[in-house]
Chimera marker file (.cmm) of the C-alpha trace (Angstrom):
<marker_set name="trace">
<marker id="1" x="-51.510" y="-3.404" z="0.183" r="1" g="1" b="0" radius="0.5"/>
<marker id="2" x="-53.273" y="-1.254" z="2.627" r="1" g="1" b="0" radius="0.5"/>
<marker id="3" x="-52.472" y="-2.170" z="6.919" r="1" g="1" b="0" radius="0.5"/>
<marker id="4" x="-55.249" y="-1.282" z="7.865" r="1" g="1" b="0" radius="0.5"/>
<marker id="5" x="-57.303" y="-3.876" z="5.766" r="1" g="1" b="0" radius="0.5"/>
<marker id="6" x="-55.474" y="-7.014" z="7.387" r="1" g="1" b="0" radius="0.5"/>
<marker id="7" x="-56.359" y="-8.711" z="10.572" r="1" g="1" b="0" radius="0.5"/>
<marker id="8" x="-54.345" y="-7.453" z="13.612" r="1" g="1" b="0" radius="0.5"/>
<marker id="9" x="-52.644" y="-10.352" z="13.768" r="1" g="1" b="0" radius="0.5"/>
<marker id="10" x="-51.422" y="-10.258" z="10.344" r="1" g="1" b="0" radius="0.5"/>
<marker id="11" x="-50.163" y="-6.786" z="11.260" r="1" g="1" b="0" radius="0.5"/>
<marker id="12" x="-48.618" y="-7.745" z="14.208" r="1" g="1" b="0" radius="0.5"/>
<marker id="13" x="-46.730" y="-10.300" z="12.360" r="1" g="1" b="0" radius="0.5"/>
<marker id="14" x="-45.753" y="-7.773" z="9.448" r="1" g="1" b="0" radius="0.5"/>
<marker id="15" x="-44.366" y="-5.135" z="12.006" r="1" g="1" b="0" radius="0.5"/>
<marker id="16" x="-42.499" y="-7.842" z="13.731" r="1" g="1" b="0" radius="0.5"/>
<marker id="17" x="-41.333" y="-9.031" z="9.880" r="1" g="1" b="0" radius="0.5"/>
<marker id="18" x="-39.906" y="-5.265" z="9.008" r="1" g="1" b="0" radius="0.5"/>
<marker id="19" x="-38.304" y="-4.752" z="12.904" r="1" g="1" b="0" radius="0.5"/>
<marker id="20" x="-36.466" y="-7.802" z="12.808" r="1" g="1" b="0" radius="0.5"/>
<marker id="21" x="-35.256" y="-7.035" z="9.401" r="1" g="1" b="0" radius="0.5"/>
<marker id="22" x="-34.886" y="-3.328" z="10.059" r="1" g="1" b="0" radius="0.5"/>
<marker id="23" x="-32.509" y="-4.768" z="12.759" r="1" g="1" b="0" radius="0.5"/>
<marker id="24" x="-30.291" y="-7.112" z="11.000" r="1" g="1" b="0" radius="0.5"/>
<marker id="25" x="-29.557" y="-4.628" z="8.508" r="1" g="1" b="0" radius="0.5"/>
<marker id="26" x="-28.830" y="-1.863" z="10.540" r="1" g="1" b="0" radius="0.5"/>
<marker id="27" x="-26.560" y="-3.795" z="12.155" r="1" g="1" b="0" radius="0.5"/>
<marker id="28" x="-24.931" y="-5.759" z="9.438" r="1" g="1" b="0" radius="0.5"/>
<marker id="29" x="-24.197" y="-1.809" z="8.436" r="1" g="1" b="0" radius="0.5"/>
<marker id="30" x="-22.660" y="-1.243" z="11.917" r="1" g="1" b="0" radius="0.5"/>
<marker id="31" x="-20.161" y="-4.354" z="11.373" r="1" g="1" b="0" radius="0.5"/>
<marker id="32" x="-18.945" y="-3.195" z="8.138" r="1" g="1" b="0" radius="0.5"/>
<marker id="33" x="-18.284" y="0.387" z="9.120" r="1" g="1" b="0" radius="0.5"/>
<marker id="34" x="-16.525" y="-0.963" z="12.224" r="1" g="1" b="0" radius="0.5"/>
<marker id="35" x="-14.461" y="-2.968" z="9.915" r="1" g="1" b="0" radius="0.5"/>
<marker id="36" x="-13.526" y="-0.174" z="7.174" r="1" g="1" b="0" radius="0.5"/>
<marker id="37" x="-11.013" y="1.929" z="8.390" r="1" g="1" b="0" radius="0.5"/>
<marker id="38" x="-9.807" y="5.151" z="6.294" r="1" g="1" b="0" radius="0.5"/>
<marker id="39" x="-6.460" y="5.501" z="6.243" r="1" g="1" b="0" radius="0.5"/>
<marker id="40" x="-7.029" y="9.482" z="6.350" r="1" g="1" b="0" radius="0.5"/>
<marker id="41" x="-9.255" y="10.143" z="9.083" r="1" g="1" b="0" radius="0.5"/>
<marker id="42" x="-7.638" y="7.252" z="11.500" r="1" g="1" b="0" radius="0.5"/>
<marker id="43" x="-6.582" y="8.727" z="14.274" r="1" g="1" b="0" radius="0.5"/>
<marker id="44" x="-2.477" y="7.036" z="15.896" r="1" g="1" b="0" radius="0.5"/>
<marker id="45" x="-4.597" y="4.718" z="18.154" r="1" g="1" b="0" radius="0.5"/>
<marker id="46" x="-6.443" y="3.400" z="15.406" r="1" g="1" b="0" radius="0.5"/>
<marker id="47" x="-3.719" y="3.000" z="12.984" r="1" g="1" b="0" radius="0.5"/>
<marker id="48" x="-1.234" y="1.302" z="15.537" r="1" g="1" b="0" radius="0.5"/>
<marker id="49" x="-4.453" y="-1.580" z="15.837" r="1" g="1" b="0" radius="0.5"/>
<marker id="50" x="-4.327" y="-2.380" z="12.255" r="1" g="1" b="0" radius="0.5"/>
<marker id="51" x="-1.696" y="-5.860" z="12.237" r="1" g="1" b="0" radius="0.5"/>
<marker id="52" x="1.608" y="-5.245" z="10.620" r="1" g="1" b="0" radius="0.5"/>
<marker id="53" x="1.367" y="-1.610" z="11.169" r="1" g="1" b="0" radius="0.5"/>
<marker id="54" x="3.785" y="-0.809" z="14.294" r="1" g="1" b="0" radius="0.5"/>
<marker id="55" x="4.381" y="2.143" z="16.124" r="1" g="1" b="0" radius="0.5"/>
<marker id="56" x="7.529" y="3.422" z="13.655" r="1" g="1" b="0" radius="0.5"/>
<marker id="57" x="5.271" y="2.860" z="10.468" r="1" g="1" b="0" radius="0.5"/>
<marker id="58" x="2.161" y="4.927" z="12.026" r="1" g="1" b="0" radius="0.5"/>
<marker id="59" x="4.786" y="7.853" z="12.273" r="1" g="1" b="0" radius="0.5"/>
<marker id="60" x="5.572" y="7.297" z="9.145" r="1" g="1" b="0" radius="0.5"/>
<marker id="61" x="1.718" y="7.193" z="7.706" r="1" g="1" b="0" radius="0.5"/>
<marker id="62" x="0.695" y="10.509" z="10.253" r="1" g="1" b="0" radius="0.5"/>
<marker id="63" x="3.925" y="12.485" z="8.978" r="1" g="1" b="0" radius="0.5"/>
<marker id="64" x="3.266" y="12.111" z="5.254" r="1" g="1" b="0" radius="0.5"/>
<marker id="65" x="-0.783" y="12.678" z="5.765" r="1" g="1" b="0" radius="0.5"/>
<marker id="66" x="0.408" y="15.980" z="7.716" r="1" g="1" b="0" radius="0.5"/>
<marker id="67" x="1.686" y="17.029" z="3.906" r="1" g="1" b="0" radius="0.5"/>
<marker id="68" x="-1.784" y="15.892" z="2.615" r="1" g="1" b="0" radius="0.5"/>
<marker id="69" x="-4.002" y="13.327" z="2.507" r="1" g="1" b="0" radius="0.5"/>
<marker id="70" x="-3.906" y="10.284" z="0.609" r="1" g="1" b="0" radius="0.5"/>
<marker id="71" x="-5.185" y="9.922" z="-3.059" r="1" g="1" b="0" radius="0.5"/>
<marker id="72" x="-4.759" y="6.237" z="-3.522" r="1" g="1" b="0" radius="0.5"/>
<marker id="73" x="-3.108" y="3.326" z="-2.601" r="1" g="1" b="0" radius="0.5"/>
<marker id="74" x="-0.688" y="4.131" z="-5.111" r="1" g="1" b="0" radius="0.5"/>
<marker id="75" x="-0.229" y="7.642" z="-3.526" r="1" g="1" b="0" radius="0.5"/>
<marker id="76" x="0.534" y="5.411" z="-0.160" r="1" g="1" b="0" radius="0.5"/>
<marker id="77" x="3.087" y="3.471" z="-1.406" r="1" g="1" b="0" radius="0.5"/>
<marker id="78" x="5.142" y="6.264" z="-3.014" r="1" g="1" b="0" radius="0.5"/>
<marker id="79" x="4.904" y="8.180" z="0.176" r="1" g="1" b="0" radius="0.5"/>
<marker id="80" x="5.563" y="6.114" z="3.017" r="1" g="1" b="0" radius="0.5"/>
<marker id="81" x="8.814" y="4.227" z="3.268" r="1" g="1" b="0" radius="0.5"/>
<marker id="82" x="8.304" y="0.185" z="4.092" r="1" g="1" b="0" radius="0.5"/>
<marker id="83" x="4.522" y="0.156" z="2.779" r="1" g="1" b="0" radius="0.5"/>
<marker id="84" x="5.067" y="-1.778" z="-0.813" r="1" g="1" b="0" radius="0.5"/>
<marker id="85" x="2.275" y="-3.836" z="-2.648" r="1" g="1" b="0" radius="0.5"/>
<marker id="86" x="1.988" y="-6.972" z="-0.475" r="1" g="1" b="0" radius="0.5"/>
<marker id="87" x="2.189" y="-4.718" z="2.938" r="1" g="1" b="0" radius="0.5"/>
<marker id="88" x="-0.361" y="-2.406" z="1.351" r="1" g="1" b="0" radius="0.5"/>
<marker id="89" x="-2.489" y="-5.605" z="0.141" r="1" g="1" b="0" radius="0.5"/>
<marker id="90" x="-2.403" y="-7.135" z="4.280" r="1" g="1" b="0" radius="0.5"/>
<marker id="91" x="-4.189" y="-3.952" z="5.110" r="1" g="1" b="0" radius="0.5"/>
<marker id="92" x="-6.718" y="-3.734" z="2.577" r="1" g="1" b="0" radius="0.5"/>
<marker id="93" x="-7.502" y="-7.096" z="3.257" r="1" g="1" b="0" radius="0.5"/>
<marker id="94" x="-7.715" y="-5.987" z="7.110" r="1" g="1" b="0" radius="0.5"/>
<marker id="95" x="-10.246" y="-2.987" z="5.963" r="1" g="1" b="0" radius="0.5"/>
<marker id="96" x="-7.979" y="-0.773" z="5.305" r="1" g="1" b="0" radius="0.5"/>
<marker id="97" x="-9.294" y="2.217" z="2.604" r="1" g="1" b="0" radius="0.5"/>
<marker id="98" x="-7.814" y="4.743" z="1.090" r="1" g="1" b="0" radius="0.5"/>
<marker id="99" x="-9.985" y="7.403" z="-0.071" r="1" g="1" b="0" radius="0.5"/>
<marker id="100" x="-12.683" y="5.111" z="0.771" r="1" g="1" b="0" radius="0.5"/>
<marker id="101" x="-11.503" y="2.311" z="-1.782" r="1" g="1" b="0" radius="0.5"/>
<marker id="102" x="-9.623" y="-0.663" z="-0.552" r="1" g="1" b="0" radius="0.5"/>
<marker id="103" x="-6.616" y="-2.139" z="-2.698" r="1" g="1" b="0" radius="0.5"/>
<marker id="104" x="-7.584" y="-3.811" z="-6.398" r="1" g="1" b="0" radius="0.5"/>
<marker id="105" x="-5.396" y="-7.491" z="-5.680" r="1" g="1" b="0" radius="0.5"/>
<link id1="1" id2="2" r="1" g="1" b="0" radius="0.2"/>
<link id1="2" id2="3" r="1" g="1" b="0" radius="0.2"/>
<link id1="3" id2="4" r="1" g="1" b="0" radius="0.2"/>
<link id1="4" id2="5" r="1" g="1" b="0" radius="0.2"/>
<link id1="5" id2="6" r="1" g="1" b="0" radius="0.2"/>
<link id1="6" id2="7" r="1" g="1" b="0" radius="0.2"/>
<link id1="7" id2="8" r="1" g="1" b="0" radius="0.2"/>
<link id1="8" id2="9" r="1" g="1" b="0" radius="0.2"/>
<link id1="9" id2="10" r="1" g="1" b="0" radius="0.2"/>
<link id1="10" id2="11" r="1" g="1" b="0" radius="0.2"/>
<link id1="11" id2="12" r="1" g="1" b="0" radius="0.2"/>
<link id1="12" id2="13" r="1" g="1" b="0" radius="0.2"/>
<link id1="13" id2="14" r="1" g="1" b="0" radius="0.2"/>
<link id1="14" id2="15" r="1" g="1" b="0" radius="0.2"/>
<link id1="15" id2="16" r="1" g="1" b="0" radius="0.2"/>
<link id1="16" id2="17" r="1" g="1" b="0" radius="0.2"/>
<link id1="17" id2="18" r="1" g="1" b="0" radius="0.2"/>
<link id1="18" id2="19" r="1" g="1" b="0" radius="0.2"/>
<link id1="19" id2="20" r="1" g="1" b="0" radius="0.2"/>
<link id1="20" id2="21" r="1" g="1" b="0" radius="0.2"/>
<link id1="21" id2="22" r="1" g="1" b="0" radius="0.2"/>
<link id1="22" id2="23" r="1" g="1" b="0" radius="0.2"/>
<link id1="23" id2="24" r="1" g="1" b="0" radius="0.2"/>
<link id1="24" id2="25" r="1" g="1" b="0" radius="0.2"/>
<link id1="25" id2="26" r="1" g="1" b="0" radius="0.2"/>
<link id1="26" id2="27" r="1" g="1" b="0" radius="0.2"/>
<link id1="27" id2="28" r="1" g="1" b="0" radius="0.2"/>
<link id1="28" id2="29" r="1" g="1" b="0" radius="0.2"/>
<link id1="29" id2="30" r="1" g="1" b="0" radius="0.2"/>
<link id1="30" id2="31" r="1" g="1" b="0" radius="0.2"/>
<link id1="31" id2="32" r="1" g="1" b="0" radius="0.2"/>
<link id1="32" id2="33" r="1" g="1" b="0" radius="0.2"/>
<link id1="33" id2="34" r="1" g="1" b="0" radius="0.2"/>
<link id1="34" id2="35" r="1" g="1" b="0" radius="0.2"/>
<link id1="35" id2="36" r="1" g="1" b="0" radius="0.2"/>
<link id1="36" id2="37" r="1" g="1" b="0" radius="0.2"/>
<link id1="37" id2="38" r="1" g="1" b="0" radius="0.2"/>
<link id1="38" id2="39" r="1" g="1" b="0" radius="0.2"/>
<link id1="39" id2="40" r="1" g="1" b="0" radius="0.2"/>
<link id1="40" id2="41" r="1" g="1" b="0" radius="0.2"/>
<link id1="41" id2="42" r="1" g="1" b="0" radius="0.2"/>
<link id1="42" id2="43" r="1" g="1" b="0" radius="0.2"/>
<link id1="43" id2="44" r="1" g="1" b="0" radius="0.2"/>
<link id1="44" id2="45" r="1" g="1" b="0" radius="0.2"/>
<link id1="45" id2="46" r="1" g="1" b="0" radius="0.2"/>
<link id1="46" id2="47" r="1" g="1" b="0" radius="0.2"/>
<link id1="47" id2="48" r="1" g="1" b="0" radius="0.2"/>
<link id1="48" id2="49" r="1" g="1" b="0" radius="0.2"/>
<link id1="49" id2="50" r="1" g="1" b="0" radius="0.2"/>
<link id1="50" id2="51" r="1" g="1" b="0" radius="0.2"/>
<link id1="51" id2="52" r="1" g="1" b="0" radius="0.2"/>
<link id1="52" id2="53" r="1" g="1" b="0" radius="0.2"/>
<link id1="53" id2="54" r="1" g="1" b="0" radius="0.2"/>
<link id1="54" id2="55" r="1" g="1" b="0" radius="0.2"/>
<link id1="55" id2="56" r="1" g="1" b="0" radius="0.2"/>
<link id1="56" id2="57" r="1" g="1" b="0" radius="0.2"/>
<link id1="57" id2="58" r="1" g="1" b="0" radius="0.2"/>
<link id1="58" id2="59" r="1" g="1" b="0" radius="0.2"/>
<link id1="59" id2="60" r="1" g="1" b="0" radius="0.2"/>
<link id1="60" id2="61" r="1" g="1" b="0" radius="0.2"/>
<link id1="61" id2="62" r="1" g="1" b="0" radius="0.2"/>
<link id1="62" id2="63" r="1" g="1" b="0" radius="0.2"/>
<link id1="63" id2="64" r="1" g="1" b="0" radius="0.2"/>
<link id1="64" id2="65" r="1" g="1" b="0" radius="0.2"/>
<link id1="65" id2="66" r="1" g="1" b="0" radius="0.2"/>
<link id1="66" id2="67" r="1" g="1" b="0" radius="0.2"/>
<link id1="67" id2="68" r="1" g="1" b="0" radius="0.2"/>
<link id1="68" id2="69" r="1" g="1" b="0" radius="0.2"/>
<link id1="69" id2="70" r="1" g="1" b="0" radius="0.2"/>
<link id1="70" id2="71" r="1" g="1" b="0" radius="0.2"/>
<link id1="71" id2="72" r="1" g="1" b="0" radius="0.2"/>
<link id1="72" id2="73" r="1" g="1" b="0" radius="0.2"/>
<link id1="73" id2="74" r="1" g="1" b="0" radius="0.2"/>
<link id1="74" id2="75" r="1" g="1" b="0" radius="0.2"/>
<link id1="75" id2="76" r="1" g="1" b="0" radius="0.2"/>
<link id1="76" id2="77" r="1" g="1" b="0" radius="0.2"/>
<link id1="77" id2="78" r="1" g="1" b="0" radius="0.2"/>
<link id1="78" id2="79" r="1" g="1" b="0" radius="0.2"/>
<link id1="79" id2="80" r="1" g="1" b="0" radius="0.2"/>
<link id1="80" id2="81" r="1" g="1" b="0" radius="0.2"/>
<link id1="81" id2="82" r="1" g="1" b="0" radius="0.2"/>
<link id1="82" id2="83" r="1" g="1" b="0" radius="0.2"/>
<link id1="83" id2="84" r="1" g="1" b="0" radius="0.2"/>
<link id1="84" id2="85" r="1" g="1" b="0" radius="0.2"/>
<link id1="85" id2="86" r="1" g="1" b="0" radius="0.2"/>
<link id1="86" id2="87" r="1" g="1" b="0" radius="0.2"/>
<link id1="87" id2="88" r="1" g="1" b="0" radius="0.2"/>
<link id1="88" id2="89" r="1" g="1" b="0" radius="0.2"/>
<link id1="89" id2="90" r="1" g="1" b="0" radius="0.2"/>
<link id1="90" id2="91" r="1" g="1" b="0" radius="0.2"/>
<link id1="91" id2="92" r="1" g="1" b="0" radius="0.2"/>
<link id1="92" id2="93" r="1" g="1" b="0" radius="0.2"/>
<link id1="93" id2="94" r="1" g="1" b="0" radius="0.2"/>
<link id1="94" id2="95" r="1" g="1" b="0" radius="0.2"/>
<link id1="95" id2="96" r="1" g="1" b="0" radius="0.2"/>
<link id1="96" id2="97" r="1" g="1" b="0" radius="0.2"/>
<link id1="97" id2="98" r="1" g="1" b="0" radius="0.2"/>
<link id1="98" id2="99" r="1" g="1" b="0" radius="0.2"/>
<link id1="99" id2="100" r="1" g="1" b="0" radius="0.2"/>
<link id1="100" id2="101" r="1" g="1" b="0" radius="0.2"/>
<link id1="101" id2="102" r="1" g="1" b="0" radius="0.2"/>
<link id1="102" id2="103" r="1" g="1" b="0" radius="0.2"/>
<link id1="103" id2="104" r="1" g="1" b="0" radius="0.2"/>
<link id1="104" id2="105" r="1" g="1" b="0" radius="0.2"/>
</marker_set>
């Protein structure tokens, strides 16, 4: 279909249609990535934000990513001291990723 063959009203109404859309998406896009957090990039702020994750624990996390960065959840665990399968589970659930995948339940 071809704009410039409808009414101007009709394409008023169509550029309104894709906007509003255009909008909700982008947005809906903005939520998640506010909600994902990577476990490798986060910075000591951002980890100490994420529930269940004190101040002690981010050491923990920022000493063993010093080393190198996290492969998996797995990689995690064995790592950091106090971070077992149902901790690591509360922070997936939270948006916590690891490599940018969160925790299989």
């Amino acid at each position: 279909m071809c704009l410039q063959m409808w009414p101007l009203a009709s394409r008023i109404t169509w550029q309104r249609y894709l906007l509003k859309h255009w909008l909700v998406g982008a947005l809906a896009c903005a939520c998640l990535s506010v909600l994902a957090l990577e476990i490798n990039q986060a910075n000591e702020a951002e980890l100490d934000s994420i529930k269940g994750l004190g101040p002690a624990m981010t050491r923990k996390v920022l000493t063993a990513r010093a080393d190198k960065p996290f492969m998996n959840w797995k990689d995690l665990m064995s790592r950091v001291a106090g971070i077992g399968k149902a901790k690591a589970q509360q922070f997936s659930d939270q948006g916590v990723l690891v490599n940018g995948l969160a925790l299989k339940p």
